[in-house]
C-alpha positions in Angstrom: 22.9 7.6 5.1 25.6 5.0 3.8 25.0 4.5 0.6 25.8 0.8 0.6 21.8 0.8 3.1 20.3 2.9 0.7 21.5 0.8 -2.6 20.7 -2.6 0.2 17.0 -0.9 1.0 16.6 0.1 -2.9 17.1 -3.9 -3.7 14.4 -4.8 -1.5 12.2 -2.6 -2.7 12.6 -3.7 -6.0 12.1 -7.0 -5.2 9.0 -6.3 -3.3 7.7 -4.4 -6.7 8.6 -7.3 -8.5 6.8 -9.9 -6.1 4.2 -7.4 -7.0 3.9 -7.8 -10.1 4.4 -11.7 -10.0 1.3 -11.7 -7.7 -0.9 -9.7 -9.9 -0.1 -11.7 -12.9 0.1 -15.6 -11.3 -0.5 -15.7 -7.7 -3.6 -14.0 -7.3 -5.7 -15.2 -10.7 -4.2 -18.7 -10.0 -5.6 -19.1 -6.4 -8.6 -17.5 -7.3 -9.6 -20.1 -10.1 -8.3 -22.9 -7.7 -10.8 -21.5 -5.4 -13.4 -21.8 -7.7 -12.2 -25.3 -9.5 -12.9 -26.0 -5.2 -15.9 -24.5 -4.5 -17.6 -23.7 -7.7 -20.4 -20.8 -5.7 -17.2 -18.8 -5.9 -17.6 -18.4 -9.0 -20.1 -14.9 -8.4 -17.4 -13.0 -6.6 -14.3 -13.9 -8.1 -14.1 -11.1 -9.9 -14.7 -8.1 -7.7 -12.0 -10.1 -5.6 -9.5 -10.4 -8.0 -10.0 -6.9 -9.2 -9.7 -5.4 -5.2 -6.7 -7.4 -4.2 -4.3 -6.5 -8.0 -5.4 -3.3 -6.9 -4.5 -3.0 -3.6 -1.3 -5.1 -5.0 -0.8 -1.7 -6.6 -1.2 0.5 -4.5 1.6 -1.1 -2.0 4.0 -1.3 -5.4 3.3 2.8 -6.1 4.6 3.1 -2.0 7.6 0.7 -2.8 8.5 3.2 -5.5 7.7 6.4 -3.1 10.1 4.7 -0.5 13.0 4.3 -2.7 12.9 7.9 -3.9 12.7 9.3 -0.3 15.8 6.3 -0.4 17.4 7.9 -3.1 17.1 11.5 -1.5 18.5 10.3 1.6 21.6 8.6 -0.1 22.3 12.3 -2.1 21.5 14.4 1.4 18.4 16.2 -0.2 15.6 15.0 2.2 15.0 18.6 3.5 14.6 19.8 0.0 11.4 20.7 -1.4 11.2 17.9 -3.9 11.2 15.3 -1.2 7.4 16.5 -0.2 5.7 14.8 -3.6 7.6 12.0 -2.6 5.6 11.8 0.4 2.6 12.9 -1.4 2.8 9.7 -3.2 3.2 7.8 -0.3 -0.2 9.3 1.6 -1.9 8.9 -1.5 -1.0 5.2 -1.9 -1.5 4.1 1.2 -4.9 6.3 0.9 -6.1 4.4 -1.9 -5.0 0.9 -0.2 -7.4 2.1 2.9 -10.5 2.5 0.5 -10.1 -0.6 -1.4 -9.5 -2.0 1.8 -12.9 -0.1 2.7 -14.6 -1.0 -0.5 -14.1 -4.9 0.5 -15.6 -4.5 3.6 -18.7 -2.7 2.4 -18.8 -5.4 -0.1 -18.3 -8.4 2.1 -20.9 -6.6 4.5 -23.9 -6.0 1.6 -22.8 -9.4 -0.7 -23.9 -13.0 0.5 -20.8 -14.7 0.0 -21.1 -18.8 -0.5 -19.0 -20.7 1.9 -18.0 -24.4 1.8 -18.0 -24.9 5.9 -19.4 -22.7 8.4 -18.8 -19.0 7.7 -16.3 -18.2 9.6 -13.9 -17.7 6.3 -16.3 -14.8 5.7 -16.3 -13.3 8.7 -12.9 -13.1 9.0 -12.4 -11.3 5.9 -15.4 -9.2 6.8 -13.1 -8.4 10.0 -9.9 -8.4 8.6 -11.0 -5.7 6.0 -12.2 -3.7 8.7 -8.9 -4.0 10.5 -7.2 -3.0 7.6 -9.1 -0.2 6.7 -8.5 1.5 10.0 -4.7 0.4 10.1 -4.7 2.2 6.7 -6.2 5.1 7.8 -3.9 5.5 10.5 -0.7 5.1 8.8 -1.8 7.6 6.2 -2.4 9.9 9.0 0.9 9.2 10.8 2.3 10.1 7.2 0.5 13.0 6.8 2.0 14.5 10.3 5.6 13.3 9.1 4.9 15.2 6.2 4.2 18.5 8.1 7.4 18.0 10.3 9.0 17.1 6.9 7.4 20.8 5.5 8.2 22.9 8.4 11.7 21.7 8.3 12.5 22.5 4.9 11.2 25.7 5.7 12.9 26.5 8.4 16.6 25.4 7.1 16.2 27.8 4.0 15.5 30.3 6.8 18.9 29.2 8.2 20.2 29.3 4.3 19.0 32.9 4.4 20.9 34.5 7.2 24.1 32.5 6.6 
């Protein structure tokens, strides 16, 4: 891979790590109060809301950081080399962890009455969006998890190749 991409892909990462981290510490606390300076029945579920979404925050920045090392491997030619698999064992288990926070919401959504200003509908559509997400999660982490075999036989079978050369 040119190494002008991977320094190009690297960037973006890091800027999506530290969008991240911008979000966790202003973006997500801000709107939340707003919400509540809004509509002050907010208030009760702030927190676990807050808590799930700088969460789930980090869980996408430990990916970003998984990506650019698979990056970096790609840039130096060692993809099929052993050390590349924790790199997608970090992945899986990031995007596992996103899947049950995105799981936890939608139990809590489901079990919590939630206050809402209008008609509802802002509730259910987190209640459904969760449940989107949790499944879309689940299926990435699986898609991963194959790549990751294909990613394992392959370094086996090119230090069998290493072997008779």
């Amino acid at each position: 891979m040119s190494r002008v991409v991977v320094v190009f892909l690297q960037a973006l990462l890091a800027m999506a790590f530290l969008g991240g981290v911008f979000a966790q510490v202003a973006i997500i606390p801000g709107t939340a109060a707003n919400e509540v300076e809004n509509f002050p029945p907010y208030e009760s579920v702030r927190l676990p809301f807050v808590v799930s979404a700088v969460v789930f925050v980090a869980c996408l920045q430990v990916l970003a950081v998984a990506l650019g090392g698979m990056l970096h491997r790609a840039g130096e030619g060692t993809v099929f080399e052993s050390g590349a698999l924790t790199w997608t064992n970090i992945a899986i288990g990031a995007i596992a962890a996103g899947a049950l926070v995105l799981a936890w919401l939608f139990v809590y959504v489901t079990f919590t009455d939630i206050p809402s200003p209008a008609d509802g509908m802002e509730v259910l559509g987190l209640w459904m969006g969760s449940a989107v997400g949790t499944v879309a999660a689940v299926g990435v982490a699986l898609l991963v998890f194959v790549g990751r075999q294909w990613l394992g036989r392959a370094i086996d079978q090119r230090a069998e190749l290493e072997q008779v050369a």
